[in-house]
N, C-alpha and C positions, 0 to 999 in steps of 0.2 A: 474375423478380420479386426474387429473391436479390441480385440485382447492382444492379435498382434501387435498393432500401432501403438498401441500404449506400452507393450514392453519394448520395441523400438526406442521410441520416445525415453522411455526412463532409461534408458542407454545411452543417451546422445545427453541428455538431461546429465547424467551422470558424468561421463566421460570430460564435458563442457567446463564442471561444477571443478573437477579433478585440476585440469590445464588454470582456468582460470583464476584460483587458489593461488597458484604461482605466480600469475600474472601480474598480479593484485599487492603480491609481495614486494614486485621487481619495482610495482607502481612506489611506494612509499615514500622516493627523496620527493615526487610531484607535489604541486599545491591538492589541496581537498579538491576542487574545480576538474580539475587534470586527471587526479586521479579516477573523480565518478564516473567522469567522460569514458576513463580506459575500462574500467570494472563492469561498468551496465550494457559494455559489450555483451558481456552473458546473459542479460535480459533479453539483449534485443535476435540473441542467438537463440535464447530458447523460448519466445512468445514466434520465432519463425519456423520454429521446428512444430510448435504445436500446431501453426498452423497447416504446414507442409504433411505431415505425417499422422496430425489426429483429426485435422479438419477443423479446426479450430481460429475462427475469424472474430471480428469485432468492428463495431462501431460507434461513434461516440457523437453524441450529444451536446449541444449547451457549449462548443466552443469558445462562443461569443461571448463568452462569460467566465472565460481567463482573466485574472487583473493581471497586471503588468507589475507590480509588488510581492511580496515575499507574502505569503497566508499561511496558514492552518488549513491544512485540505483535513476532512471529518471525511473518511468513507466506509461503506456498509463492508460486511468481512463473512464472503460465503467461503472461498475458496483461497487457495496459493496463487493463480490466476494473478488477481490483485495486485498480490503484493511484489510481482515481478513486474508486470506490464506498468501500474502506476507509475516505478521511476524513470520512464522512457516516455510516459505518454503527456505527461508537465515537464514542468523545467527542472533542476535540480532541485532535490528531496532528501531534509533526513528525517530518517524513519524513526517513529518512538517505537519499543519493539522492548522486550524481555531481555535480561543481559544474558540469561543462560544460552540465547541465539547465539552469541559470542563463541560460546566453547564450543561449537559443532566442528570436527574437522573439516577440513576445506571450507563447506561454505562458510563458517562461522570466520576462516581467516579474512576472506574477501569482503565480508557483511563491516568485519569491524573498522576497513578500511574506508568504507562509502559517508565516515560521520554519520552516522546514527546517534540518537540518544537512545542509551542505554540505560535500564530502570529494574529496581528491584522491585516489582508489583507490589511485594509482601509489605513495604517498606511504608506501609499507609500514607500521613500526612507528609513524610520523607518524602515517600514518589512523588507526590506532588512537588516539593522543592525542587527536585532532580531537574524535573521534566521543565519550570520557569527559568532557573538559570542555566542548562544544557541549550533549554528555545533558544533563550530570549540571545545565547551567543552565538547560534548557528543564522538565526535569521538576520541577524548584525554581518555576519559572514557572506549573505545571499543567498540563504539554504532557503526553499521554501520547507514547515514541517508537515507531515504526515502522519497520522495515528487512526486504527480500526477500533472506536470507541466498545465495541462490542467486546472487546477483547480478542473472545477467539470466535473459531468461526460457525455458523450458525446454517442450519437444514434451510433452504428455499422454501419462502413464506411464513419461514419465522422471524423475529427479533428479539435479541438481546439484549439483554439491561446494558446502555450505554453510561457506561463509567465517564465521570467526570473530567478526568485528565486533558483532553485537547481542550474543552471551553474553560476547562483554570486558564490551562496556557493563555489563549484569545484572549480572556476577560482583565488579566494582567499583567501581559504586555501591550493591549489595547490594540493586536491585530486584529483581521476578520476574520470569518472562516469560510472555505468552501466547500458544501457538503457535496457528494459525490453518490450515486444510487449505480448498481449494475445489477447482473444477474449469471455471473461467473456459474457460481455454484449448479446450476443447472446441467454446463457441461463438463465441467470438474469440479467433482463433489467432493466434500473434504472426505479426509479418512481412505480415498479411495483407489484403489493403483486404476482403473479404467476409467478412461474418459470419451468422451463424445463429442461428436460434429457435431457444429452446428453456430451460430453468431451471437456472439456478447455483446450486448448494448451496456454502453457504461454513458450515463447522462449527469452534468457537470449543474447543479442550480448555481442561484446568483449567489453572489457575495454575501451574506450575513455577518452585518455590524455587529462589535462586541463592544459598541462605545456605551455604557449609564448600565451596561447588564450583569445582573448575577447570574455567574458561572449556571446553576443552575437552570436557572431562565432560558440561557443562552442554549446550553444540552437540551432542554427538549421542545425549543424551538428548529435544532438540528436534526434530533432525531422526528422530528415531527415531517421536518420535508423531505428525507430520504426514505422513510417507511411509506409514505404518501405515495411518493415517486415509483418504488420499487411496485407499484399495484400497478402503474402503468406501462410498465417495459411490457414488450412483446415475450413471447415461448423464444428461449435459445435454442434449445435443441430443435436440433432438423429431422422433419418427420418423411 
């Protein structure tokens, strides 16, 4: 039954991905605003199919602890999960992300229209550049940004050497950050076409100040309260 709903799922996943490519295209005279609005339709269609069809729910923590300003959300990186559900469950988000995400047919059409910063990893002290003047003009725009300091995604109860990139951004453009802790990966695990029922707790900490901090300081003071946190979420998967 497990293996049906996930190849369901990656059919509706797919089919969604196909339409909405177009979608995305027809979006382009729109403002960025307008357009996200139309695009993260496919988000909000396919975090409702996982839940309809894989069993797949969520909960979320730490509401109260939204600012009402543009931040740097830092969050943990198990699963794809995330990085769909994210831009629906805040306010408008652009994503730091790899530019090779770009060339992906279909999604990569739709991805590039959402503003995203786009970044050539390899690009060392570069990336870093990218990613301050891309911020620093998207959250001038009302973006809030987003980045999985991990890079990519990491086994349940592991962590990642968290790359420095979101707390460059924080630390010089003098926004905050908000770390973010979940536990995706438990019922969609990377790498993996099956996934499982069961409830994702995604818990939001406070705001952390990037004002007098080095960049450094700042990273693992973030990765400090998300690894912390992540010891506290409940078992996702439903037993």
């Amino acid at each position: 039954m497990t293996l049906l709903r996930s190849t369901l799922f990656a059919l509706v996943q797919g089919l969604a991905t196909i339409v909405f490519s177009f979608i995305a295209l027809l979006s382009f005279p729109f403002s960025p605003f307008v357009r996200y609005r139309i695009i993260t339709l496919w988000n909000r269609l396919v975090v409702a199919a996982a839940r309809g069809l894989l069993g797949i729910r969520y909960e979320i923590r730490g509401m109260e602890n939204l600012p009402d300003q543009p931040v740097i959300v830092m969050a943990k990186h198990q699963s794809a999960w995330e990085t769909i559900a994210l831009p629906i469950l805040f306010p408008p988000q652009s994503m730091v992300l790899k530019k090779e995400l770009l060339r992906i047919p279909f999604f990569g059409w739709g991805l590039a229209l959402t503003s995203p910063i786009a970044i050539d990893r390899k690009a060392g002290k570069e990336a870093l550049r990218q990613i301050v003047a891309q911020g620093r003009h998207r959250m001038k725009q009302g973006f809030w940004v987003t980045i999985f300091p991990e890079g990519t995604r990491v086994k349940p109860g592991e962590a990642g050497r968290y790359a420095i990139g979101g707390a460059w951004l924080a630390t010089h453009t003098g926004t905050p950050v908000l770390p973010v802790a979940h536990n995706a990966g438990e019922v969609w695990p990377r790498h993996s076409f099956i996934k499982h029922p069961g409830t994702i707790t995604v818990s939001i900490g406070p705001v952390i100040s990037s004002q007098g901090k080095k960049a450094d300081a700042l990273n693992d003071e973030v990765k400090a309260w998300i690894e912390s946190e992540m010891k506290q979420l409940p078992h996702a998967r439903a037993r």
